[in-house]
VOPAGU-2260 file (C-alpha; in pm, 1 decimal, decimal comma):
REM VOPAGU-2260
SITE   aa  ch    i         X         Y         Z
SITE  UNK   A    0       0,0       0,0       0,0
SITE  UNK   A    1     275,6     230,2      71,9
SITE  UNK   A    2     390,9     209,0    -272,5
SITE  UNK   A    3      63,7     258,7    -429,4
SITE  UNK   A    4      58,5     572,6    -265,5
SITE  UNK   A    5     384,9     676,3    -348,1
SITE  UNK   A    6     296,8     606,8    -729,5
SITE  UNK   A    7     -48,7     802,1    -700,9
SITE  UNK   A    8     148,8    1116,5    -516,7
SITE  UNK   A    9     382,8    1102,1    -788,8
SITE  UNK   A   10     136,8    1116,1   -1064,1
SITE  UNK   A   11     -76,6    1392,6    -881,8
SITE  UNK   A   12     221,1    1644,0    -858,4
SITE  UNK   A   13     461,9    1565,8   -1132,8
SITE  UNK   A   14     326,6    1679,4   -1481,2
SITE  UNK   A   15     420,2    1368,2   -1724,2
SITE  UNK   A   16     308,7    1379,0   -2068,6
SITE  UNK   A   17     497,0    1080,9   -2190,0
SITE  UNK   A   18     567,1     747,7   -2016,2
SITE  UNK   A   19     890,7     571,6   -2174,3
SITE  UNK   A   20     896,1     193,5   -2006,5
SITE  UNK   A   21    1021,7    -181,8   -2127,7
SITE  UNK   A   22     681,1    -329,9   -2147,2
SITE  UNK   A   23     529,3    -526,0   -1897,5
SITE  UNK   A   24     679,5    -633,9   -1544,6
SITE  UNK   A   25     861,4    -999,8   -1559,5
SITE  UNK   A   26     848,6    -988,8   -1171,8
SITE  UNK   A   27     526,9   -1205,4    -987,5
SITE  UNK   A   28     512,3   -1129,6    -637,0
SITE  UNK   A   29     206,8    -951,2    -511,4
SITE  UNK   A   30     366,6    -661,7    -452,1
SITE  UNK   A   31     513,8    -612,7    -781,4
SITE  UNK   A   32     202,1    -672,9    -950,1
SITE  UNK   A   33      77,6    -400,7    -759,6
SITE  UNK   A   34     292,7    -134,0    -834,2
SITE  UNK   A   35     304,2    -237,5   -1224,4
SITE  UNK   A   36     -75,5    -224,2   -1216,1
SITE  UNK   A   37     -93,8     128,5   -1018,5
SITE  UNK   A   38     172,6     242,2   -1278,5
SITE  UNK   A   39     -30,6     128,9   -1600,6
SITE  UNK   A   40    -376,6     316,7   -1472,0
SITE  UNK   A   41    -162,6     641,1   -1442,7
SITE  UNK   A   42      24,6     596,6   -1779,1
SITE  UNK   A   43    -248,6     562,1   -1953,6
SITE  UNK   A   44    -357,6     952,7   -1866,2
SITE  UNK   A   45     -49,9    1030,2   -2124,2
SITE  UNK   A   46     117,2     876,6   -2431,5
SITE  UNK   A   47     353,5     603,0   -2367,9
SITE  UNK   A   48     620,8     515,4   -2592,7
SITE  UNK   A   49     768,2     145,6   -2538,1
SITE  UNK   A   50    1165,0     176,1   -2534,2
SITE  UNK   A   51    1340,4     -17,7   -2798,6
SITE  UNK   A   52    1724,9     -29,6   -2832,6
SITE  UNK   A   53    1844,4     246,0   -3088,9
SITE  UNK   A   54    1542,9     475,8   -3047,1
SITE  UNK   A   55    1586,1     814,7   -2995,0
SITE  UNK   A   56    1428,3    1080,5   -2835,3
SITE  UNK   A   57    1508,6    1439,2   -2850,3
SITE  UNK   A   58    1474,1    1693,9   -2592,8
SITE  UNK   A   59    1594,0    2029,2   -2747,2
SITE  UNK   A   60    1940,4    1984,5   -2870,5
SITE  UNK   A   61    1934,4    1691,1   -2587,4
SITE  UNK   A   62    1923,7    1345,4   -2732,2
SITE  UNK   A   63    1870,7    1014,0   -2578,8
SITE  UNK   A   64    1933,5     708,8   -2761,1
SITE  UNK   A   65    1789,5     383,9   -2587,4
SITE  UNK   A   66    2078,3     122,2   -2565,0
SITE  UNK   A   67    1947,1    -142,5   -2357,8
SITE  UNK   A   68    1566,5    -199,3   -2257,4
SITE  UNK   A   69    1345,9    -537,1   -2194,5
SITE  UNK   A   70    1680,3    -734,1   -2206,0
SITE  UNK   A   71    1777,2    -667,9   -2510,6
SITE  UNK   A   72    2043,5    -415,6   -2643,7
SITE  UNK   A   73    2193,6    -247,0   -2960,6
SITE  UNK   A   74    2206,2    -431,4   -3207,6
SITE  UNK   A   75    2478,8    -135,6   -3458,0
SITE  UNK   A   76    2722,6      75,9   -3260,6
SITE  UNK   A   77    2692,2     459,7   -3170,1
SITE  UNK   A   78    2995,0     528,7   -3246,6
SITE  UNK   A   79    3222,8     534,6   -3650,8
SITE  UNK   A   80    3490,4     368,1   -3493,5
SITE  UNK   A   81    3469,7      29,1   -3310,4
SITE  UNK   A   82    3727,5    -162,8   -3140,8
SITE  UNK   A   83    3701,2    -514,3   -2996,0
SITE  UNK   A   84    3747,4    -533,9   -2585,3
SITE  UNK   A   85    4041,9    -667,9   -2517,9
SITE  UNK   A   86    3893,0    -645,1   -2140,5
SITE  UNK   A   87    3603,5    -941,4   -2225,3
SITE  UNK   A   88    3872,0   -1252,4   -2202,7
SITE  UNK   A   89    3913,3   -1186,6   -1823,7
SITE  UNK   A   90    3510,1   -1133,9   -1791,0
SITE  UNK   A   91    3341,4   -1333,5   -1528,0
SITE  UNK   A   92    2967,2   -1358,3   -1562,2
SITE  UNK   A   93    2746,4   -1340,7   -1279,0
SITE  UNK   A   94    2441,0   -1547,1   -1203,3
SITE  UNK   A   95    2172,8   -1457,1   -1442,0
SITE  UNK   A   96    1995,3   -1186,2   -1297,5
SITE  UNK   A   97    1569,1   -1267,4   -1329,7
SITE  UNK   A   98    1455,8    -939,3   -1198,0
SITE  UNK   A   99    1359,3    -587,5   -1336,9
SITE  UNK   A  100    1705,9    -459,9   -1300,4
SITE  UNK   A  101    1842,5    -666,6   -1584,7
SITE  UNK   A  102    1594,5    -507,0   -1801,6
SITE  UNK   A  103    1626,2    -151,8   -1757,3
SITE  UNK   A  104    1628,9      99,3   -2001,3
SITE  UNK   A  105    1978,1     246,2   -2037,8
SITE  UNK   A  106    2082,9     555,3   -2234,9
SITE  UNK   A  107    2341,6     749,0   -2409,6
SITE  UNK   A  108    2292,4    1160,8   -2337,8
SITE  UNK   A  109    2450,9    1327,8   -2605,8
SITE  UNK   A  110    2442,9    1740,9   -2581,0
SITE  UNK   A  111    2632,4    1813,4   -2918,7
SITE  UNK   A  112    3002,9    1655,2   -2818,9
SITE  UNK   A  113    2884,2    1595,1   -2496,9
SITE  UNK   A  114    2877,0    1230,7   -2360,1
SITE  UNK   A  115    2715,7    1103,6   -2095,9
SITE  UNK   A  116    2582,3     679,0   -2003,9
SITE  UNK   A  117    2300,0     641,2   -1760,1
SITE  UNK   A  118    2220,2     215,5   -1734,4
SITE  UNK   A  119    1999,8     293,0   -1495,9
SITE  UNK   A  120    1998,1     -73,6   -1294,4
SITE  UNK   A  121    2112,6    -244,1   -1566,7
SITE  UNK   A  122    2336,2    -548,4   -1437,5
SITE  UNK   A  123    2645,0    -725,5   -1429,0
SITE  UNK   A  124    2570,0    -951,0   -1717,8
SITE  UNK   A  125    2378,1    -726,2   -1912,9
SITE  UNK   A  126    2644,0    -422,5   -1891,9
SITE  UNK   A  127    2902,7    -667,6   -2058,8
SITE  UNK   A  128    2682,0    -697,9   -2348,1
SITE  UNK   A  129    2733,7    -359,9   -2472,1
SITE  UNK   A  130    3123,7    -372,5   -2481,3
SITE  UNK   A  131    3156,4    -728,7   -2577,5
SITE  UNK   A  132    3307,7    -882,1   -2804,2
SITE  UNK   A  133    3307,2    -483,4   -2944,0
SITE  UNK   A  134    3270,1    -173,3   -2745,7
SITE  UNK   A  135    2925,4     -85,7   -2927,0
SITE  UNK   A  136    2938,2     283,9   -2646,5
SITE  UNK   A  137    3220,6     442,8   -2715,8
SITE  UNK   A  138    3378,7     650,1   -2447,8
SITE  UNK   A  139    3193,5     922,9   -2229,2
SITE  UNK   A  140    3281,6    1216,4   -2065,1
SITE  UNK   A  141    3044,6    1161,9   -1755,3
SITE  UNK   A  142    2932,8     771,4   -1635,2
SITE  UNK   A  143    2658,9     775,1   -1392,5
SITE  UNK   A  144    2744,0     451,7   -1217,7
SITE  UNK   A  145    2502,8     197,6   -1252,7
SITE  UNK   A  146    2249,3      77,7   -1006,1
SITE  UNK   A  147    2366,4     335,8    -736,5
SITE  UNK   A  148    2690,6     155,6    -757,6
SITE  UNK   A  149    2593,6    -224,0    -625,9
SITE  UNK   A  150    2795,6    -477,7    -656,6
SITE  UNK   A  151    2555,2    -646,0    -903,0
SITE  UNK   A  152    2639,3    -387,1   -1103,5
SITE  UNK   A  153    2926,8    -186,3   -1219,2
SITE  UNK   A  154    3144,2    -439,7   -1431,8
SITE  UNK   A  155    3516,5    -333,7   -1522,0
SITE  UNK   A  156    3461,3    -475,7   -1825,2
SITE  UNK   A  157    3190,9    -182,3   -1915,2
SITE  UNK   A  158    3356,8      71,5   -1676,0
SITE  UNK   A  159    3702,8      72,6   -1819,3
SITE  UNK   A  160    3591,4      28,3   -2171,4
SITE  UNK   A  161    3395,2     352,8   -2213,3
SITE  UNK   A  162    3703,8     581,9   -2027,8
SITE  UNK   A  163    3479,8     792,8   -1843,3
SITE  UNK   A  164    3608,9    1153,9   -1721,6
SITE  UNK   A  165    3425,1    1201,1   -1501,2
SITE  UNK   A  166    3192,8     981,4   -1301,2
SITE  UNK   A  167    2896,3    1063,7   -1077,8
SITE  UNK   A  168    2755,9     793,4    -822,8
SITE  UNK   A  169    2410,4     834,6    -713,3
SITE  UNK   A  170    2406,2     626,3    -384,2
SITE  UNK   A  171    2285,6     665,0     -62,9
SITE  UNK   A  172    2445,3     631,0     303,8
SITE  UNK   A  173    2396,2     269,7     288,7
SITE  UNK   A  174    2243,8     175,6     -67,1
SITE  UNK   A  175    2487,7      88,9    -324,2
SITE  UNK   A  176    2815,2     271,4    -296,3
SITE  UNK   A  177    2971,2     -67,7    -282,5
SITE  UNK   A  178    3345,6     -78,5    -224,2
SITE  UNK   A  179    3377,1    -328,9    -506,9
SITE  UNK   A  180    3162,8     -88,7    -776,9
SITE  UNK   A  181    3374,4     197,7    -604,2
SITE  UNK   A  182    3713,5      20,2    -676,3
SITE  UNK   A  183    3634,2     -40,2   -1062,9
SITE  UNK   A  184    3529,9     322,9   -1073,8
SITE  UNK   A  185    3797,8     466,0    -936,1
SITE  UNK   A  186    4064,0     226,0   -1143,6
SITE  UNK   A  187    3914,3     351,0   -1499,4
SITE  UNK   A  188    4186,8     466,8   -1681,2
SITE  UNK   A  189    4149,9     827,3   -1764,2
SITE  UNK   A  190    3922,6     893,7   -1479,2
SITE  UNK   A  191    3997,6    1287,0   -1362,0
SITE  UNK   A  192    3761,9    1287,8   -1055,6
SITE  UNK   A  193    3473,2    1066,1    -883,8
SITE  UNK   A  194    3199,9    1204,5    -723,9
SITE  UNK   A  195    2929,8    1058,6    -462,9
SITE  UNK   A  196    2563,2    1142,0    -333,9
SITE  UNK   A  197    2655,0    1004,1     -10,3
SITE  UNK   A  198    2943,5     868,3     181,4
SITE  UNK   A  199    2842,3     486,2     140,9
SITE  UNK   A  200    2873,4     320,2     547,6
SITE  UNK   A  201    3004,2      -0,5     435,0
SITE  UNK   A  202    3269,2     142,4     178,6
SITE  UNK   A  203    3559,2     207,8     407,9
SITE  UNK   A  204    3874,3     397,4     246,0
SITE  UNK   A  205    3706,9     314,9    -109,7
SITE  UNK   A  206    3521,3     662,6     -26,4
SITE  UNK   A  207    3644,3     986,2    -192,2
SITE  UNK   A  208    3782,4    1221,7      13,6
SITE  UNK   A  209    3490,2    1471,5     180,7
SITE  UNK   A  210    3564,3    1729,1    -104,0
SITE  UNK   A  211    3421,7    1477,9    -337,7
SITE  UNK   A  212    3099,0    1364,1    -165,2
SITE  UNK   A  213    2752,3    1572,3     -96,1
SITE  UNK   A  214    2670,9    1431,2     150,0
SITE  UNK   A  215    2897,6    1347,2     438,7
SITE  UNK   A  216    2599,8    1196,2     690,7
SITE  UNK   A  217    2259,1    1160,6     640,9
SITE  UNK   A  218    2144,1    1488,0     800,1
SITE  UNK   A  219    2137,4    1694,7     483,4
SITE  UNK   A  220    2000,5    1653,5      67,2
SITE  UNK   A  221    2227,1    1827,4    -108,3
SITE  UNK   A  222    2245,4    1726,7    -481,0
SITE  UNK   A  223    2602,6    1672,1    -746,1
SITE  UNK   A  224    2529,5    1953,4   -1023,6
SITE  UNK   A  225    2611,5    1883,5   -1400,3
SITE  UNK   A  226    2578,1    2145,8   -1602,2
SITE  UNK   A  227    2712,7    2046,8   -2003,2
SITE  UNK   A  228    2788,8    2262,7   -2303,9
SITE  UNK   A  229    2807,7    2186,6   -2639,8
SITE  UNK   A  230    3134,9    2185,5   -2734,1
SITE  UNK   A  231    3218,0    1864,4   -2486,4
SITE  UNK   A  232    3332,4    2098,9   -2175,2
SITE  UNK   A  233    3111,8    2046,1   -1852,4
SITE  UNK   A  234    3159,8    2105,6   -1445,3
SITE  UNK   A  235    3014,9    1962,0   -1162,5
SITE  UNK   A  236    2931,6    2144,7    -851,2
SITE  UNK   A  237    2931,1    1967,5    -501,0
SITE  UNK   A  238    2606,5    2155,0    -371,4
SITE  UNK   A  239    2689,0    2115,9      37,0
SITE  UNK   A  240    3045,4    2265,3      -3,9
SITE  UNK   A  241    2989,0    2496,8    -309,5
SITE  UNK   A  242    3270,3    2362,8    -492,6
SITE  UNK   A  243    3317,5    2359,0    -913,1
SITE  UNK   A  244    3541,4    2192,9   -1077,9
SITE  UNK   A  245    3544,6    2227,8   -1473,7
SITE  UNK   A  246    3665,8    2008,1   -1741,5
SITE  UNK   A  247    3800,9    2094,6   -2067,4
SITE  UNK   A  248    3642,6    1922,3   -2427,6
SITE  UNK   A  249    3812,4    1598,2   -2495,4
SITE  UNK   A  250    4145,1    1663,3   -2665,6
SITE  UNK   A  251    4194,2    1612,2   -3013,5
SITE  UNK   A  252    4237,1    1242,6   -3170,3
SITE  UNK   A  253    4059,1    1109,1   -2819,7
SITE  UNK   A  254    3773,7    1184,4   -2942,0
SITE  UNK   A  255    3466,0     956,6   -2823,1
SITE  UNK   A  256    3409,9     839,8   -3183,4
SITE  UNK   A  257    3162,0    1024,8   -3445,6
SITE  UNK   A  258    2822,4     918,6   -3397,2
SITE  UNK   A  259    2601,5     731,0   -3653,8
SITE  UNK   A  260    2323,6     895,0   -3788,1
């Protein structure tokens, strides 16, 4: 009941005029089946669009392009130039994951020559899909870590493949923020700078330093700000402390690749 609510206060006070989702639930507890079926009878006040690997939706000069949704995943890559992982020979699958999570929608936000890969909760098994045997991504400039950083989630094999810049992990005190996803993050080659919602409890010294992190306990809500431009520069702001930090447009002949259009 509490998250019936939760999805009625949601549609009461958020205006939505399009619902972008996988298609129907695969998960068969009560509870689940609930919340689908609360979800459905307030999408259908709007249009929905079902997500679809390589669709793309524009927002402005913002576009989206759906890599991974319902399980499935690009099928061409977003990128001119594609290279084979050498990272996938050393990849160790996980158990197969039955839940949601391994069939969220992921995208690639692209603001001109601007990069940046939200997977949503996209796991372990599914992530290495998109880099193996061929890195079908590219690299990015920012990588919001997967599934709040979980262990489930978070595989070198996608981490280190795309090069991220910059990444961004949206965890909480003690949800995700694993010191496992933490450690594969901070090893990226290239990485300038990792930033976290929250100091994660059971991390340890896989934490950033306090500079890095909003949130140092959980007695305040302040937020990681991202603001892009087109040419491929961007800074991040650590809200509680007031900080910037600004980062240049990828140099010259590391460029993320051209896309396909």
């Amino acid at each position: 009941m509490v998250r019936m609510r939760a999805v009625r206060s949601i549609f009461s006070t958020v205006p939505v005029t399009t619902f972008i989702d996988h298609g129907e639930t695969v998960e068969t507890t009560a509870d689940a089946k609930a919340l689908y079926s609360g979800y459905v009878k307030g999408r259908g006040r709007a249009r929905h669009m079902l997500a679809k690997p390589g669709a793309k939706i524009l927002l402005g000069e913002v576009e989206f392009t759906i890599v991974s949704a319902g399980g499935a995943h690009l099928a061409r890559p977003l990128v001119s130039s594609v290279n084979p992982n050498p990272l996938c020979a050393a990849f160790t699958a996980k158990d197969p994951d039955p839940s949601e999570n391994a069939r969220s929608v992921g995208t690639m936000i692209t603001y001109r020559n601007f990069r940046m890969l939200d997977l949503g909760d996209l796991t372990w098994n599914k992530e290495k899909e998109l880099v193996c045997p061929n890195n079908l991504l590219g690299q990015v400039d920012v990588y919001l870590t997967t599934h709040h950083g979980l262990e489930q989630s978070g595989a070198p094999v996608l981490v280190h493949a795309i090069r991220p810049r910059v990444a961004i992990m949206n965890n909480g005190p003690t949800k995700g923020g694993s010191a496992e996803a933490m450690r594969a993050v901070r090893s990226a080659p290239g990485l300038q700078d990792f930033w976290q919602l929250h100091y994660a409890e059971n991390a340890g010294d896989a934490n950033m330093p306090p500079a890095m992190i909003a949130n140092v306990d959980d007695s305040g809500a302040h937020a990681i700000r991202l603001s892009a431009r087109r040419d491929g520069s961007f800074s991040v702001t650590n809200e509680r402390t007031g900080e910037t930090r600004s980062y240049k447009p990828r140099p010259r002949g590391q460029s993320a690749g051209a896309s396909i259009r």
